[in-house]
C-alpha positions as a Python dict, from the first residue, in 0.01 Angstrom:
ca = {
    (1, 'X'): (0, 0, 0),
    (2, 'X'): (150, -347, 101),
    (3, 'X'): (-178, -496, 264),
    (4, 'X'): (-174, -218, 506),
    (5, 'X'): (-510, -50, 589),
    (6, 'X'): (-376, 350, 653),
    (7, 'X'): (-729, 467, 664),
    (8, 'X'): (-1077, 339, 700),
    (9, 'X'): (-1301, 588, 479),
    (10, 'X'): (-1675, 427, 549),
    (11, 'X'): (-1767, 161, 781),
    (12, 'X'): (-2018, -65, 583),
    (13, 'X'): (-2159, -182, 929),
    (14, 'X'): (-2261, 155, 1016),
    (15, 'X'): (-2640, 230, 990),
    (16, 'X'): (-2600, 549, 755),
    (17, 'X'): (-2388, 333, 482),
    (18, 'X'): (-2787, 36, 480),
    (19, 'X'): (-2877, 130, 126),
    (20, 'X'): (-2481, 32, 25),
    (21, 'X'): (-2469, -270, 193),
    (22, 'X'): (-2788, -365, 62),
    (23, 'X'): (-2620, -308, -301),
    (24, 'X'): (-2290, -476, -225),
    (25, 'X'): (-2420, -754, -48),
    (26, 'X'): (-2580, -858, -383),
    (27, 'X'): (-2262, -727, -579),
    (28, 'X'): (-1959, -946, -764),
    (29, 'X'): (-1654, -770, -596),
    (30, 'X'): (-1361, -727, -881),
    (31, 'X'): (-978, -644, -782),
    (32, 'X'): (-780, -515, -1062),
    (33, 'X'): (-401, -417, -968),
    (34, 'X'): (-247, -131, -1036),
    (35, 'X'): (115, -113, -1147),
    (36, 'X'): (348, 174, -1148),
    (37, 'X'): (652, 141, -1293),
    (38, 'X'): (587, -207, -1324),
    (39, 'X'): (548, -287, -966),
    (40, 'X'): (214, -344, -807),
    (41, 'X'): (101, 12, -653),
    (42, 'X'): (-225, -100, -529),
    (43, 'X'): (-537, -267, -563),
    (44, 'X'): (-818, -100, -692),
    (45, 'X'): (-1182, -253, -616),
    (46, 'X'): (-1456, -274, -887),
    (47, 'X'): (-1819, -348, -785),
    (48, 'X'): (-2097, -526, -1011),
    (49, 'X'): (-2412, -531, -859),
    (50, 'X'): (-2548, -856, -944),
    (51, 'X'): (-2917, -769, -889),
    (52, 'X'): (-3012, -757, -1206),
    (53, 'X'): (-2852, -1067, -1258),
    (54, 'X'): (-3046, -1252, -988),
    (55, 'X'): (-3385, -1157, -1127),
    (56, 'X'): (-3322, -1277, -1457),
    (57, 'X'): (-3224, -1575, -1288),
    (58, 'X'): (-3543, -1727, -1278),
    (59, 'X'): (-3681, -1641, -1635),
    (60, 'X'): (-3374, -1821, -1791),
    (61, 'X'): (-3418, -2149, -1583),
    (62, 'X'): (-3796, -2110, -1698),
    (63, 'X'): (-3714, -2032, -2038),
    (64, 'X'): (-3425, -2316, -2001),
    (65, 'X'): (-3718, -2563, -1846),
    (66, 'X'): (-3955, -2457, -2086),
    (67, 'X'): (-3732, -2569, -2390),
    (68, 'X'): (-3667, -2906, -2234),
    (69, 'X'): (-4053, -2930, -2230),
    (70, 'X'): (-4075, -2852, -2564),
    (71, 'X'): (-3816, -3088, -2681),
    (72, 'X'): (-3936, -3364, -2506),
    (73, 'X'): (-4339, -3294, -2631),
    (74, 'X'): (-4197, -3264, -2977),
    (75, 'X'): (-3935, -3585, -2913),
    (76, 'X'): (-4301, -3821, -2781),
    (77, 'X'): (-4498, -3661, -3101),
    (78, 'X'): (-4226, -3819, -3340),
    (79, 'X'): (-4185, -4168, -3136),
    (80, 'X'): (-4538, -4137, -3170),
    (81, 'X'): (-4580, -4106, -3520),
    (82, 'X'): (-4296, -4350, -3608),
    (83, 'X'): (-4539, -4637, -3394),
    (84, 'X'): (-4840, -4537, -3601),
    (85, 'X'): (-4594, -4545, -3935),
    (86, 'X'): (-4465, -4902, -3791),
    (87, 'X'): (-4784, -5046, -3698),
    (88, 'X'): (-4952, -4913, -4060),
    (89, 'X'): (-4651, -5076, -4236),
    (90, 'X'): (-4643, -5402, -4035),
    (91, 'X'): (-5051, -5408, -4150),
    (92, 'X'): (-4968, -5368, -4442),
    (93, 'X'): (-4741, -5592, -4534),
    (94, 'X'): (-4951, -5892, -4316),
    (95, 'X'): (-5256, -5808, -4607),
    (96, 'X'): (-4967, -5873, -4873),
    (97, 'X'): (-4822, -6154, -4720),
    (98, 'X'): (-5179, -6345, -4726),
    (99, 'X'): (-5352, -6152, -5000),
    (100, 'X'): (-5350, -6192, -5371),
    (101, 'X'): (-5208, -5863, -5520),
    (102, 'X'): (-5448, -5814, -5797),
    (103, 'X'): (-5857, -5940, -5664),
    (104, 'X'): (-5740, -5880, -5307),
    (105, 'X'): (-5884, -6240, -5223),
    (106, 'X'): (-5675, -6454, -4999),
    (107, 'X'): (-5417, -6646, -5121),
    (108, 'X'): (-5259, -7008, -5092),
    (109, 'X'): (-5136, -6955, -4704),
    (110, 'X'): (-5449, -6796, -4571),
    (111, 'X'): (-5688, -7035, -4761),
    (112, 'X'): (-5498, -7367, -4609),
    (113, 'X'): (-5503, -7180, -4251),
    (114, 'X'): (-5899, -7132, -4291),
    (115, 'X'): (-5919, -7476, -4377),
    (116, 'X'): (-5736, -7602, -4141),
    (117, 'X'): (-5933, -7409, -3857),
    (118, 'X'): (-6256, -7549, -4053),
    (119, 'X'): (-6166, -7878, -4037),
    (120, 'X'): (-6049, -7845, -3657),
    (121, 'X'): (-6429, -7771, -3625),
    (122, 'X'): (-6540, -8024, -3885),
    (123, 'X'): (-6742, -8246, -3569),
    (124, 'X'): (-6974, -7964, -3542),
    (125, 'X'): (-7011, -7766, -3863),
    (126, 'X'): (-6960, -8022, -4236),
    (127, 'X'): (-6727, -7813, -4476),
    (128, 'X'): (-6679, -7846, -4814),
    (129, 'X'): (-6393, -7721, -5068),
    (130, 'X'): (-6453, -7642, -5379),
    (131, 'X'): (-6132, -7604, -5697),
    (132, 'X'): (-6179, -7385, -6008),
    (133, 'X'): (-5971, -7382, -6294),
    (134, 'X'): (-6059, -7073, -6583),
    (135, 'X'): (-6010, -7219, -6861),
    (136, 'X'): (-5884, -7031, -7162),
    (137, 'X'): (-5674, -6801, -6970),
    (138, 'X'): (-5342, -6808, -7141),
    (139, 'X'): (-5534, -6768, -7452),
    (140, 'X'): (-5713, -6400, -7347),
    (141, 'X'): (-5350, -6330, -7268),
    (142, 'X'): (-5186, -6432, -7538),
    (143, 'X'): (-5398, -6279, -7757),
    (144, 'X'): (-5553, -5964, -7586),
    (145, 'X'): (-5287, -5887, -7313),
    (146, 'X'): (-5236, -5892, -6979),
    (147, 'X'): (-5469, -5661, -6868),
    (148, 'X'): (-5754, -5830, -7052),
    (149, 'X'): (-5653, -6128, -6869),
    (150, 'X'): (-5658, -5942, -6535),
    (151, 'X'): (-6010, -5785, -6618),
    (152, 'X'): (-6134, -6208, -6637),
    (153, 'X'): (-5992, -6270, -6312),
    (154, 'X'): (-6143, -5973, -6144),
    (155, 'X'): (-6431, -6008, -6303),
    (156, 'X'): (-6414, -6432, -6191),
    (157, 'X'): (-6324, -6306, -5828),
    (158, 'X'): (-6610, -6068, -5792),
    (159, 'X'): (-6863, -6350, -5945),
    (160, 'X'): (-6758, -6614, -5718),
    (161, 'X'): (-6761, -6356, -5420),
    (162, 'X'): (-7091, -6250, -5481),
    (163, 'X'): (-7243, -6610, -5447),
    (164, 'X'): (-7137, -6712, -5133),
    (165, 'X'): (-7208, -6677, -4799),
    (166, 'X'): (-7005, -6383, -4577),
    (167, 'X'): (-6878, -6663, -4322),
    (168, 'X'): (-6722, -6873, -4686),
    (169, 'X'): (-6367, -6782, -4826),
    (170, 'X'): (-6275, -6750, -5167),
    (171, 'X'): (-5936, -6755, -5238),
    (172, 'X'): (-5679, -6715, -5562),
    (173, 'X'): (-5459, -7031, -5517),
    (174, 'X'): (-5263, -6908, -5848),
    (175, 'X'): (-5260, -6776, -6205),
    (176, 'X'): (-5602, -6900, -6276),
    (177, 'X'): (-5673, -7100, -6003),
    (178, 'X'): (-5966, -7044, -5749),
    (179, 'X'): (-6054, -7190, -5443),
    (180, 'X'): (-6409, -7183, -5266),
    (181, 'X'): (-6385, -7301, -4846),
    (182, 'X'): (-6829, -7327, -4782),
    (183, 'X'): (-6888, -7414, -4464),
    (184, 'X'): (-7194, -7545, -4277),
    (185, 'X'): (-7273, -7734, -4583),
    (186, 'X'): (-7567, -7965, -4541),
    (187, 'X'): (-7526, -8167, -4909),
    (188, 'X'): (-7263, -8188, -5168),
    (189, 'X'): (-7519, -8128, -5440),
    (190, 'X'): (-7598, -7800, -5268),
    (191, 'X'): (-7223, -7706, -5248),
    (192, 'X'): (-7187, -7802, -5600),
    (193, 'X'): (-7448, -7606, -5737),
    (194, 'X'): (-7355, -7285, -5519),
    (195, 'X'): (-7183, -7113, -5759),
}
């Protein structure tokens, strides 16, 4: 009993004891003292076989591996949707930032930039730019609202829209202001009398 082998009871090497060494080669081997009076007695073994351990092995790194995969689908699905999201929003507000909120026409910034670009290419193609003032708008607003005076310039943007050519711009420049870019004009008279 003090690290003293008295007897050998089985040798594990011998070809009757297969089947148990077979088990407790794939065993955890446990030693839990045992105390007598306080004093260590002995040392008593436990065995765990562990086979059942190492066959489960596999289906928790799958299961482990197969959560990962998961994640990381679902993580690329919501960096995903977050680029569509940012690339909607960033379209959105380019429209607004050269776009008249209420006829949708293009305002001030895009009109000069088409104009510029037009008369970059004036050598080839004559241009002409046309200013319209409605007159009598403060007066529909004063005295039948702001939406009546809304329904005039939608109703002055779809008019001057529907007389040009798809290649011309029409543009709100401000509260009643309008702004007609023709180009491949071949007279002023005809420009004039376009609209």
């Amino acid at each position: 009993m003090q690290g003293h082998i008295e007897s050998e009871i089985s040798n594990l090497d011998g070809p009757e004891n297969r089947d148990l060494q077979e088990t407790f080669h794939h065993a955890l081997e446990v030693y839990v003292p045992v105390e007598i009076d306080g004093q260590v007695a002995g040392v008593y073994e436990l065995y765990q076989d562990l086979g059942p351990a190492r066959a489960v092995r596999p289906l928790v790194w799958g299961a482990t591996l197969g959560a990962f995969a998961l994640l990381l689908v679902a993580l690329l699905g919501v960096v995903q949707a977050a680029a569509v999201l940012i690339r909607r929003q960033q379209q959105t507000l380019s429209h607004h930032a050269f776009h008249d909120g209420l006829t949708d026409l293009p305002n001030r910034a895009l009109f000069l930039d088409r104009v510029g670009h037009a008369l970059a290419r004036r050598a080839q193609d004559p241009i002409a730019v046309l200013y319209l003032n409605v007159d009598g708008l403060k007066l529909v607003n004063d005295s039948l609202g702001h939406v009546a005076g809304d329904r005039v310039l939608l109703a002055v943007a779809d008019r001057l829209t529907a007389c040009v050519d798809p290649g011309d711009t029409v543009a709100r420049l401000g509260n009643d202001e309008f702004s007609i870019l023709l180009e491949d004009v071949r007279d002023a008279a005809a420009a004039a009398s376009s609209c």
